[in-house]
N, C-alpha and C positions, 0 to 999 in steps of 0.2 A: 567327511573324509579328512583325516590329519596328514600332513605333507612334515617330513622332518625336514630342514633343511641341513646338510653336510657343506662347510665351506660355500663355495658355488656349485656343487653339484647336491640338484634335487630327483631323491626316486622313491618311485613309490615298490617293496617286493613285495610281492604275493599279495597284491590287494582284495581281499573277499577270496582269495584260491583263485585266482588271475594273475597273469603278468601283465606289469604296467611299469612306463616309465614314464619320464617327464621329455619330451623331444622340442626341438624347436622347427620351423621350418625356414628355409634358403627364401633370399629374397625372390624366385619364382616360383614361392609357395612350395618345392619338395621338401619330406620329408626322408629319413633317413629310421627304417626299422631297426632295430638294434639286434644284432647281431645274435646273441643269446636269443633273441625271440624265432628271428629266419631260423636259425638251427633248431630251434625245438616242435616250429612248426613248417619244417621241410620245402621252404622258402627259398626259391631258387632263381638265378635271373628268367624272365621270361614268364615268370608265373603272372597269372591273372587275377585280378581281383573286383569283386561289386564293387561301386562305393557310392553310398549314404549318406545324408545327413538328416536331421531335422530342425525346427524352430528353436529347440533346446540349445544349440549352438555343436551338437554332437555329430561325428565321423563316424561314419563304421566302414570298417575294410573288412569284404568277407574272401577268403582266397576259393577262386573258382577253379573248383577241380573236378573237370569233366566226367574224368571216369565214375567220381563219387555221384555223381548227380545220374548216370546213365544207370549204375548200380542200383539206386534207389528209385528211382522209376520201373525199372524192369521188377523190380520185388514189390512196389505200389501196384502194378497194374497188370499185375501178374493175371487174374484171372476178371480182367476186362476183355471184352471184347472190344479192341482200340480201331477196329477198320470202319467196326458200325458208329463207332463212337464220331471217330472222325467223320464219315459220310452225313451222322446226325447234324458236326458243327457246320458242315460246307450248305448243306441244304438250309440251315437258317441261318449261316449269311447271306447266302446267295437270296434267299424271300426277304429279307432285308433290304438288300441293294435292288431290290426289284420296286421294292415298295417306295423304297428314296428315291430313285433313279428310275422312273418308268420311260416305258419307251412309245413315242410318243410317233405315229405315222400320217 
């Protein structure tokens, strides 16, 4: 990745068809998303977000948006039967914890 430098301001546009910029963060570690990005991806106070890292040294914010995820489950599991499903996961936790945790008279 080539970084241009301008003056003291460095940014990266359209890196790979992504938006990216160069941020810093506050000395209690926040950061500050850039304004151009909230507006393009409908970033509003209050909004929620995963966050990730790894060994790489790498962040990820993913924005959690409820309705998309309830959306996408009701079309993944559309023609599950999720009562049996669920009854399947309770019954083998519940022989799980029976097996860990016997009861002993």
């Amino acid at each position: 990745m080539q970084v241009v430098m301008f003056n003291t301001i460095a940014a990266i546009d359209n890196y790979r068809g992504k938006m990216a910029s160069i941020i810093e963060s506050d000395s209690s570690g926040r950061i500050v998303i850039p304004k151009k990005v909230r507006q393009e991806l409908g970033i509003t106070p209050k909004t929620q977000f995963i966050l990730t890292s790894n060994k790489k040294g790498q962040i990820m914010l993913q924005k959690l948006d409820l309705d998309e995820i309830s959306k996408r489950l009701e079309e993944e599991l559309a023609d599950t039967p999720v009562l049996e499903l669920a009854q399947e996961i309770r019954d083998a936790v519940n022989e799980k914890v029976r097996k860990a945790y016997p009861i002993t008279a």
